[in-house]
C-alpha positions in Angstrom: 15.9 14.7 11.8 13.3 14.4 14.6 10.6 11.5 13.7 6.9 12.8 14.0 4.6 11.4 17.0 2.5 9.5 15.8 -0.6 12.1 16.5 1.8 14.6 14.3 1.5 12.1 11.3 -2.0 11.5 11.7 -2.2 15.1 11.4 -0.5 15.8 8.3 -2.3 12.8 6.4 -5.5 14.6 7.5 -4.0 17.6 6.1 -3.0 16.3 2.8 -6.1 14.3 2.1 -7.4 16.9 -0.8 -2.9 17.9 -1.9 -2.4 16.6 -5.2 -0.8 14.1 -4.6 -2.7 12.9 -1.4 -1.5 10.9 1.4 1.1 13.6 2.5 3.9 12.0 4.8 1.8 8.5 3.9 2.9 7.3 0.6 2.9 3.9 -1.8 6.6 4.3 -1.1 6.5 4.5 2.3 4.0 1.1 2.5 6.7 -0.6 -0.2 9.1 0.1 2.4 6.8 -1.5 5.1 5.6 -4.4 3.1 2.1 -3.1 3.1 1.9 -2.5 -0.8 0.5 -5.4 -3.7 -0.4 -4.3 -7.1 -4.1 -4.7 -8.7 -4.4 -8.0 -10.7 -5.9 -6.3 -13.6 -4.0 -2.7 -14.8 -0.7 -3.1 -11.9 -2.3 -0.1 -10.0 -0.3 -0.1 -6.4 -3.0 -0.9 -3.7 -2.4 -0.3 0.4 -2.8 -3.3 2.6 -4.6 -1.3 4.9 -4.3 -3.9 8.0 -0.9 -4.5 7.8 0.0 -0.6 7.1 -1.6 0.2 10.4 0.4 -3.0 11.9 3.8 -1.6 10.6 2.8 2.0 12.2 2.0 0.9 15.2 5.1 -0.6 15.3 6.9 2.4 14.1 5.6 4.5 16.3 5.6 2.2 19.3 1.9 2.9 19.5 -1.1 0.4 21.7 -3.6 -1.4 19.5 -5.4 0.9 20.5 -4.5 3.3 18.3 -5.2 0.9 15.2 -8.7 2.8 14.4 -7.2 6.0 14.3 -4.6 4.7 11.4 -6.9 2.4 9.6 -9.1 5.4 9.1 -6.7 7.7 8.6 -5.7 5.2 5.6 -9.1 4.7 4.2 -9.0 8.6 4.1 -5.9 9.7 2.6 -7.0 9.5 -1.2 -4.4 6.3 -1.6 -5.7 3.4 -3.7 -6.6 1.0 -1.1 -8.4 -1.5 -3.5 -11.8 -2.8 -3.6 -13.7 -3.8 -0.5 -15.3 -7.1 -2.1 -12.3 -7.6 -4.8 -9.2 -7.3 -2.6 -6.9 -8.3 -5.1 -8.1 -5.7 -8.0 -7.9 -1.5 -7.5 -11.1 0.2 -6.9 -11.8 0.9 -10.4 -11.0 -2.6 -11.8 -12.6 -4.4 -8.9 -16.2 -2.7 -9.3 -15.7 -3.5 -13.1 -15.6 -7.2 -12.3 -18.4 -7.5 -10.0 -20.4 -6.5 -12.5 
């Protein structure tokens, strides 16, 4: 099997960003596998370490720095419980819930 460019996977997350599931060929298994995946403090939600996802692609794809905004974005996007902006270590539901 042929592994995608990485313009090809950027592609088919953009694609899947509505699917059911989203994330298409991004996955919480596939940033497990990467070390890129911690679990929300509060309900054990699995939250994307969006900076070191995009680190791990890069990497995977043999891809400049450069290209680090196209993933990061491309991660923010894909539907993927990335957790809360201000409350890193809690999901986006449980971390609004405690800044309250």
């Amino acid at each position: 099997m042929i592994r995608p460019t990485l313009d090809q996977f950027l592609a088919a997350v953009e694609a899947a960003r509505t699917a059911d599931p989203p994330g298409g060929p991004l996955s919480y298994d596939l940033a497990d596998e990467l070390g890129a995946l911690h679990h929300c403090d509060e309900g054990d939600e699995p939250i994307l370490d969006v900076g070191r996802l995009a680190t791990e692609l890069l990497k995977r794809y043999g891809a400049s720095e450069r290209r680090r905004g196209d993933l990061q974005r491309a991660i923010r996007r894909s539907g993927l419980e990335i957790g809360d902006h201000l409350s890193p270590n809690y999901c986006s539901y449980h971390g609004q819930i405690t800044s309250e």
